[in-house]
C-alpha positions in Angstrom: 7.9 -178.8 34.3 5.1 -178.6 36.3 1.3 -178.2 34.4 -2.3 -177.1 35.9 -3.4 -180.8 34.5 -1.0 -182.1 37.3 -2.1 -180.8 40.5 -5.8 -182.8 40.6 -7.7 -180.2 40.5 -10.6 -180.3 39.6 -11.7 -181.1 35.5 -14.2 -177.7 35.8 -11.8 -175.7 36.9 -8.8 -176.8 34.6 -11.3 -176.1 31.6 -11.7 -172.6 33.5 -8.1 -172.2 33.1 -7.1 -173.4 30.2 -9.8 -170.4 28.6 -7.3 -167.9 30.6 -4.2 -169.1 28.7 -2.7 -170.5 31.1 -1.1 -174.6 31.3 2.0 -173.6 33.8 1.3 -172.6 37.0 3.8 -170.2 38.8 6.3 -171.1 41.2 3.8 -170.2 44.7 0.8 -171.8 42.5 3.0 -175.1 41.9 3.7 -174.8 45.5 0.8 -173.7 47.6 -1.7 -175.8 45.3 -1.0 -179.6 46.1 -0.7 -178.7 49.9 -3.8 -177.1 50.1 -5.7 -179.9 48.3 -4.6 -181.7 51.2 -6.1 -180.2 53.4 -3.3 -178.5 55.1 -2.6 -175.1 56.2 -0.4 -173.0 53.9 2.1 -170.2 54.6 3.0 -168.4 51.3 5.3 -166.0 50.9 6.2 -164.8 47.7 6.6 -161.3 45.8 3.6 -159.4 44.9 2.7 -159.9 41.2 3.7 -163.7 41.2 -0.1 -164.9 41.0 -0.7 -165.9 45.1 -4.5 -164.9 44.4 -4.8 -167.9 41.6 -2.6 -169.9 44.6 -5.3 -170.2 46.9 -8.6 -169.7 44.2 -8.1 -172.8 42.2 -7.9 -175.1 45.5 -10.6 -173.7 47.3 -13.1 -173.8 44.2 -12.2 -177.6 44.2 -12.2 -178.5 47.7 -15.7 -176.4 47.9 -17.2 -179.1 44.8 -18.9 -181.2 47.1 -21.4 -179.6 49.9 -24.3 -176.9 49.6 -24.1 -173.5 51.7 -27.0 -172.4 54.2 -28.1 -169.5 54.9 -25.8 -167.5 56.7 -23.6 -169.7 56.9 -20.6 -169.1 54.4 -18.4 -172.2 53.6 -15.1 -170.4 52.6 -13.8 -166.9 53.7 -11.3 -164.8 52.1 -9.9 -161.7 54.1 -8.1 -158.3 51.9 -7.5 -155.2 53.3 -8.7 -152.9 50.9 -11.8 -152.9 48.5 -10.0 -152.8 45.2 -8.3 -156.1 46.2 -11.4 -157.9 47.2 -13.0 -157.0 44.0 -10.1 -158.4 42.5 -10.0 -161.9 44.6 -14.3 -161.9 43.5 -13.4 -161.2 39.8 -10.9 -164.5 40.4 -13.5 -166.3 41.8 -15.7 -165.7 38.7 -13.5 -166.4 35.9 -12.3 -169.6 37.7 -15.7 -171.0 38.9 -17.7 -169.9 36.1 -18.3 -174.2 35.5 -19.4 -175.0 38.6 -22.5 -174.2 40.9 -20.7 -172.5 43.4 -22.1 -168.7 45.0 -20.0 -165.7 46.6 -20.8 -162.7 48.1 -18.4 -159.4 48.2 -18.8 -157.4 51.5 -17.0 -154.1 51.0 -17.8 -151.0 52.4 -19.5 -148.2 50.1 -21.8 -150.5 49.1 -25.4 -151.0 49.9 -26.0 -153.1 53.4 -29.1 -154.4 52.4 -27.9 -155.8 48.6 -25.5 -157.5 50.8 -27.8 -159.1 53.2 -29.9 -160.8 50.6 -27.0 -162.6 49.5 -26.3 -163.9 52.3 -29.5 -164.6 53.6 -29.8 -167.0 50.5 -26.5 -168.4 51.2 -22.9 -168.4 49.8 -20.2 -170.9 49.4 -17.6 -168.0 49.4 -17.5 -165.1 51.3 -14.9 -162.2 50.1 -14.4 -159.5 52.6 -12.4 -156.8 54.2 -12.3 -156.9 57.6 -14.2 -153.9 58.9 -17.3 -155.0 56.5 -17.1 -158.4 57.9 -17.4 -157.5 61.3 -20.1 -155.0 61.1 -22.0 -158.1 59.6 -21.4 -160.0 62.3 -22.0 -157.2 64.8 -25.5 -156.8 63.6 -26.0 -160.7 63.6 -26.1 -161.1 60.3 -23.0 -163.6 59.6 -22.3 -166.8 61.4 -18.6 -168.2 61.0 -19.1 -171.5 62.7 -19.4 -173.4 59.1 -16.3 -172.1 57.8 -14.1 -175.1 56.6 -11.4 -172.6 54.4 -9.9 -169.9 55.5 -8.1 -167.2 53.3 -5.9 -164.4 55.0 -4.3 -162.5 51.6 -1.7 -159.6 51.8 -1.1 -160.4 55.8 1.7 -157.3 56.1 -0.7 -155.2 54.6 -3.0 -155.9 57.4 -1.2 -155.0 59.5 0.5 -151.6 57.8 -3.2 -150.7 58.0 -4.3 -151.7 61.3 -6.4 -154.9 61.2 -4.4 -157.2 63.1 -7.1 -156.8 65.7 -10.2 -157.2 63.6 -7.8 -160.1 61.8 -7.3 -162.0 65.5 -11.5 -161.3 66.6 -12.6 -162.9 63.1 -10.3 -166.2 63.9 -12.0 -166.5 67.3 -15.1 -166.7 65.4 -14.5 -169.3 63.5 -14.5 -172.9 64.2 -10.9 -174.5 65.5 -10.8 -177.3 62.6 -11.0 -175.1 59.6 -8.2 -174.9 57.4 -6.0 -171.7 56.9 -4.4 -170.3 54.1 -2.1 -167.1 54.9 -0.4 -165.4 52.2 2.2 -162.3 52.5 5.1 -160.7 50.7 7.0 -160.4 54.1 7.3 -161.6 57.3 7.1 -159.1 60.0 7.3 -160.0 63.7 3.5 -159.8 64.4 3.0 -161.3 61.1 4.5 -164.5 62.5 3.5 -164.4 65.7 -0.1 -164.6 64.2 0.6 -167.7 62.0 2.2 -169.1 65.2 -0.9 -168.8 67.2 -3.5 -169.6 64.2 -1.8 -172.1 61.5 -1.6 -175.4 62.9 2.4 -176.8 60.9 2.0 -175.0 58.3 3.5 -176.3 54.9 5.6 -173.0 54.2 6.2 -171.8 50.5 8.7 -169.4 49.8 9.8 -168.7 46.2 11.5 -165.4 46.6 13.4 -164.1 49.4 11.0 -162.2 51.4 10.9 -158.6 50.3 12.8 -158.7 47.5 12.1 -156.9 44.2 10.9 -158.5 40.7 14.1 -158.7 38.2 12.1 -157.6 35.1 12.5 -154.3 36.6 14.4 -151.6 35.8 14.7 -149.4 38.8 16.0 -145.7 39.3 15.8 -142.8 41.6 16.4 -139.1 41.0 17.3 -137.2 43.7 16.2 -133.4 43.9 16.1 -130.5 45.4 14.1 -127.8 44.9 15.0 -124.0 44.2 12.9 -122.8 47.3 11.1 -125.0 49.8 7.7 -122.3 49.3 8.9 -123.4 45.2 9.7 -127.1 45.7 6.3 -128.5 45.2 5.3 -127.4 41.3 9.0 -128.1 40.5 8.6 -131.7 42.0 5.3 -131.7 39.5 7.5 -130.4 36.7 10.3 -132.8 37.1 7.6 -135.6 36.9 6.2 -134.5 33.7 10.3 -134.6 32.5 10.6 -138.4 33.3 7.4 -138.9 31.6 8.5 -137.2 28.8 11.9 -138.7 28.7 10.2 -142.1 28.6 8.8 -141.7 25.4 6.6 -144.2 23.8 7.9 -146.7 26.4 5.7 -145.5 28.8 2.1 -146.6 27.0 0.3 -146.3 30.8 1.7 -145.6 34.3 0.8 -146.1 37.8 1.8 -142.1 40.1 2.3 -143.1 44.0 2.2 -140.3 46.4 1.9 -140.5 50.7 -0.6 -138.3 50.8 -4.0 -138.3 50.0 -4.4 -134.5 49.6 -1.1 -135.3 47.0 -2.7 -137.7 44.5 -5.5 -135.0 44.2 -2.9 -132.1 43.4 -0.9 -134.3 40.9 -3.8 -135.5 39.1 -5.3 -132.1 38.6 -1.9 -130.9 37.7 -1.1 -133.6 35.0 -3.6 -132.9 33.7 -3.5 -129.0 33.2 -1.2 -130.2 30.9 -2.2 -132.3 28.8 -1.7 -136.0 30.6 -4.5 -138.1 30.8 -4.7 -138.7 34.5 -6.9 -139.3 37.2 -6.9 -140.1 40.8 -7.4 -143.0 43.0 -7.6 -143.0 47.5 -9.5 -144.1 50.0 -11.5 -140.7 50.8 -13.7 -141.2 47.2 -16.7 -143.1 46.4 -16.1 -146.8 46.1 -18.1 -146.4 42.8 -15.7 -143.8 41.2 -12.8 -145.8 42.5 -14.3 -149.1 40.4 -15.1 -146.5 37.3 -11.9 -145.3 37.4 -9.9 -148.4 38.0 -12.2 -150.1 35.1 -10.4 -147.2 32.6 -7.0 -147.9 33.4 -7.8 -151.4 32.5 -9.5 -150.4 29.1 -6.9 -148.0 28.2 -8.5 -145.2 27.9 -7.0 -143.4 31.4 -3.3 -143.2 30.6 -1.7 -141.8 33.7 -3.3 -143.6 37.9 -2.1 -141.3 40.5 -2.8 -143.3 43.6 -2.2 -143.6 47.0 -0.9 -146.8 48.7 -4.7 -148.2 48.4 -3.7 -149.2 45.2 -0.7 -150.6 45.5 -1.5 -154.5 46.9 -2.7 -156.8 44.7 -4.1 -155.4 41.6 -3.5 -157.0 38.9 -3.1 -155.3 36.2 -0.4 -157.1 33.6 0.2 -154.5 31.2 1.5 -151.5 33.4 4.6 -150.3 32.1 5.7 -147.4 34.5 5.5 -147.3 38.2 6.5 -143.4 39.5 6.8 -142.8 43.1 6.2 -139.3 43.6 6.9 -139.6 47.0 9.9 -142.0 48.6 7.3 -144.4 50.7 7.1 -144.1 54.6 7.0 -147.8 55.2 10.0 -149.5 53.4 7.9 -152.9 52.4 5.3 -150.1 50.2 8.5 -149.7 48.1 8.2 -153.6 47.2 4.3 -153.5 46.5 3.9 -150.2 44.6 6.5 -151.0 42.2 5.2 -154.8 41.7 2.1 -153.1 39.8 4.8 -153.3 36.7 6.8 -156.0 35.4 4.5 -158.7 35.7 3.4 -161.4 34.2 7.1 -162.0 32.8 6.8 -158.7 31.2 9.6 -156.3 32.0 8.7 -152.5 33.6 10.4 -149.8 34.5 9.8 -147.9 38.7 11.4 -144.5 38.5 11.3 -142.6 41.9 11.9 -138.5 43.3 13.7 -138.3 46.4 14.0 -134.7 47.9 16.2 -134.6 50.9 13.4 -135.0 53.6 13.1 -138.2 52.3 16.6 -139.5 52.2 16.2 -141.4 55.5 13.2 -143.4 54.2 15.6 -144.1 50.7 17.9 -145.8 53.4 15.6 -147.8 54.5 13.9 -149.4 50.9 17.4 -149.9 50.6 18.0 -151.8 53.5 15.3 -153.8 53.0 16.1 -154.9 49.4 19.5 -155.1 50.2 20.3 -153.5 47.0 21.4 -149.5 45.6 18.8 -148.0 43.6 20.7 -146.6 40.9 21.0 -143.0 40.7 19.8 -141.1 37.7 20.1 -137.8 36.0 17.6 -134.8 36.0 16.0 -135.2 32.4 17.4 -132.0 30.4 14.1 -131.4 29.6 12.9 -130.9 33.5 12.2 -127.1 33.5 14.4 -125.2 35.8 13.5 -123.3 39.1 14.0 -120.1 36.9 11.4 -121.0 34.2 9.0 -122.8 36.3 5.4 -121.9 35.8 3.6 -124.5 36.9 0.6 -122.8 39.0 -0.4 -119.1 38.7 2.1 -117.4 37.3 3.8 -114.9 39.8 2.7 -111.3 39.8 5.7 -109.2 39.0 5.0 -105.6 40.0 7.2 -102.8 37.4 6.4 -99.9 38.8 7.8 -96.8 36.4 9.3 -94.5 37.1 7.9 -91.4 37.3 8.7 -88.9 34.5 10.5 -85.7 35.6 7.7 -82.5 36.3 8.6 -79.6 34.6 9.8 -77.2 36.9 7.4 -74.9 38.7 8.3 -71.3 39.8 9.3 -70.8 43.1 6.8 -68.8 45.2 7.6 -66.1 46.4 9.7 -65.5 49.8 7.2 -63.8 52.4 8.6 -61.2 54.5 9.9 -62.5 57.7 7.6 -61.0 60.1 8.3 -60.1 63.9 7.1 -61.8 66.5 6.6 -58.9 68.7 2.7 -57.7 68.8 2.2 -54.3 67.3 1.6 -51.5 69.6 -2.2 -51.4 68.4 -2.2 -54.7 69.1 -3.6 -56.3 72.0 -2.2 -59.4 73.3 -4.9 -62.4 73.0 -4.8 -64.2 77.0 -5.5 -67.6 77.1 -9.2 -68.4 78.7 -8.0 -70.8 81.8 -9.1 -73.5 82.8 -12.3 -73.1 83.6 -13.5 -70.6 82.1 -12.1 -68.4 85.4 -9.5 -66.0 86.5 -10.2 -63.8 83.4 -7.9 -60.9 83.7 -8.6 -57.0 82.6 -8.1 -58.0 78.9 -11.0 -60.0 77.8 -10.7 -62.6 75.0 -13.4 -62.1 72.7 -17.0 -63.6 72.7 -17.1 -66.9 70.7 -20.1 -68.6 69.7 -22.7 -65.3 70.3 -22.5 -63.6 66.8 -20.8 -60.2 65.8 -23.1 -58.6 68.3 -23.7 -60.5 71.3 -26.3 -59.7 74.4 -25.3 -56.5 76.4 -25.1 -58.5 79.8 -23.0 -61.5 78.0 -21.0 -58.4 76.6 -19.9 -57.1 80.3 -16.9 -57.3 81.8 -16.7 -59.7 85.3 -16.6 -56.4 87.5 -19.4 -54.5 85.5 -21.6 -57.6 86.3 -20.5 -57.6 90.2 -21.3 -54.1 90.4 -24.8 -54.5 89.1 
């Protein structure tokens, strides 16, 4: 079997490794390793959680021994595509180099732009970014790529899920034509090779696991279900998620939630815990500086339950997960592969439990597909409340009206004479005043607005008034 000891690297960084526990190297580190040392390019491909970062780490620390940086002028650059992944790549870097001289700098975004500069105006031998960082760097003139002799391209199909196959293709054209390339995925879409094609000059080409395929150490399951009421379908979907956690017992120590949505994660979180689980959220839209808080927790222990969106689920390395839930059946098929890699690793075993509702049956086919396997189907935990007993958010306003108590009875007035409709003979007809205020016949109506006793004149008929 293959040791760290026998792939000449270098002594500093085998002490380095020996202090992480390690003496075997996994099957894409035994691979990618002695290649790379070379001096060739390498296309890995391998399953997330097989330890690709260490794959491309250890043999740029050694091949970066000899040389001194200038300012401006990174030696090595490594590309991720989100922050959390790049911090993780930097933490690498540390742990592994911590024996040697070398320097890094970490260009994310949400930090400051001018702590930034000052590292690289001194000058680093290792430059971690994501690719929107980088290139605002360079837009502002504040990067030069033509001393790059390594070139590190991790999680290539999350690139491009996320868009930076652009920004990916403008970075290469900045640097020079003799570096050397190192392009590591989990799958191997059609634009994924049609960039190693144009940018990887015969590639030696590791791959230990069939691309796309899922980790054997877990156990995998999906429910499917559907709600009561789609207005109702929601805070039952949040109920039946606290049932698996509960059915899962002591098994689940700490678990990773994945939702679609970013306005999801929030929801969950808050709702988990209303009730009592110790969970908090993870996305893009919040502070980097929460995010690293946050993440920093889950590592410690003391944050049980990450509900996150799909920004979490490449690359973080986190070996004692036990649950992965997906809230939400995942829109892209290859997410499927990467959220649930967050358990089982390491050679530990882990469990992926998922909630399908019937929107999302079409997206189910199509994880399938690409694993080429049936998730099994399992039962709704007994304990899962039932539509009829949900009362997840406000509880719903019944209104029990009373009825109203029987009046006692009143006594009936009594009947008025039915009068005639026929004027009296005393009694003058009243004639309507016409439009007008004209053709007033013999009969006048009587004076309104002038008192009981109005003026004489006002008083006098039409023809008293012509005669006078």
């Amino acid at each position: 079997m293959t040791k760290f000891s026998d792939l000449n690297l270098d002594p500093k960084v085998l002490k380095a490794v020996a202090e992480t526990g390690y003496d075997t190297p996994t099957p894409i580190q035994a691979g990618a390793i002695a290649p790379a040392l070379e001096g060739k390019d390498v296309l890995g491909i391998a399953q997330t959680g097989t330890g690709k970062t260490a794959a491309f780490t250890l043999p740029m620390i050694t091949l970066l021994g000899r040389g001194r940086a200038r300012a401006r002028m990174p030696r090595s650059l490594v590309l991720a595509p989100t922050r959390e992944l790049a911090a993780q790549v930097a933490e690498n870097f540390d742990t592994y180099a911590k024996y040697t001289k070398l320097t890094k700098a970490l260009l994310i975004g949400g930090t400051s732009f001018k702590d930034q500069d000052k590292l690289i105006d001194k000058g680093v031998d290792v430059l971690i970014a994501t690719p929107g960082r980088l290139l605002d760097h360079l837009e502002r003139g504040k990067l030069i790529l033509t001393d790059v002799k390594v070139m590190v391209v991790d999680e290539a199909d999350r690139m491009l899920d996320m868009g930076f196959i652009p920004d990916i293709e403008e970075i290469f054209k900045r640097t020079p034509f003799t570096r050397q390339t190192l392009f590591f995925s989990a799958t191997m879409a059609p634009e994924i090779e049609r960039i190693t094609n144009t940018f990887l000059s015969n590639p030696a080409k590791i791959e230990v696991a069939r691309a796309a395929t899922t980790n054997t150490n877990i156990k995998q399951g999906v429910v499917m279900f559907k709600g009561s009421a789609k207005p109702k379908e929601p805070s039952e979907k949040r109920a039946l998620l606290r049932a698996l956690i509960d059915a899962e017992g002591e098994a689940c120590s700490n678990a990773i939630i994945f939702c679609n949505r970013k306005s999801d994660v929030d929801i969950v979180a808050k709702s988990l815990t209303k009730y009592g689980y110790q969970a908090a959220p993870i996305h893009g839209d919040l502070d980097q500086s929460h995010r690293t808080r946050t993440l920093e927790s889950f590592r410690d222990d003391k944050l049980r339950f990450l509900v996150a969106s799909d920004v979490a689920a490449r690359g973080l390395d986190i070996p004692a997960v036990t649950h992965v839930f997906n809230f939400d059946v995942p829109s892209h098929a290859e997410d499927y592969v990467h959220r649930i890699g967050r358990t089982g690793r390491a050679g530990r075993s882990g469990t992926a439990i998922m909630i399908c509702v019937p929107r999302d049956e079409k997206n189910l086919d199509d994880v399938e597909r690409l694993v080429k396997e049936t998730i099994p189907r399992l039962e709704v935990p007994n304990a899962a409340p039932t539509p009829a007993t949900e009362t997840e958010e406000k509880p719903k306003r019944t209104r029990n009206r009373r009825k109203p108590e029987p009046k006692a009875e009143e006594p009936k007035p009594a009947e008025k004479p039915v009068q005639d409709d026929k004027p009296k003979q005393d009694e003058k007809p009243r004639q309507e005043r016409a439009r007008g205020g004209r053709g007033r016949g013999r009969n006048e109506p009587d004076i309104v607005g002038m008192g009981e006793e109005p003026p004489a004149f006002i008083a006098m008929s039409f023809a008293e008034r012509a005669k006078v």
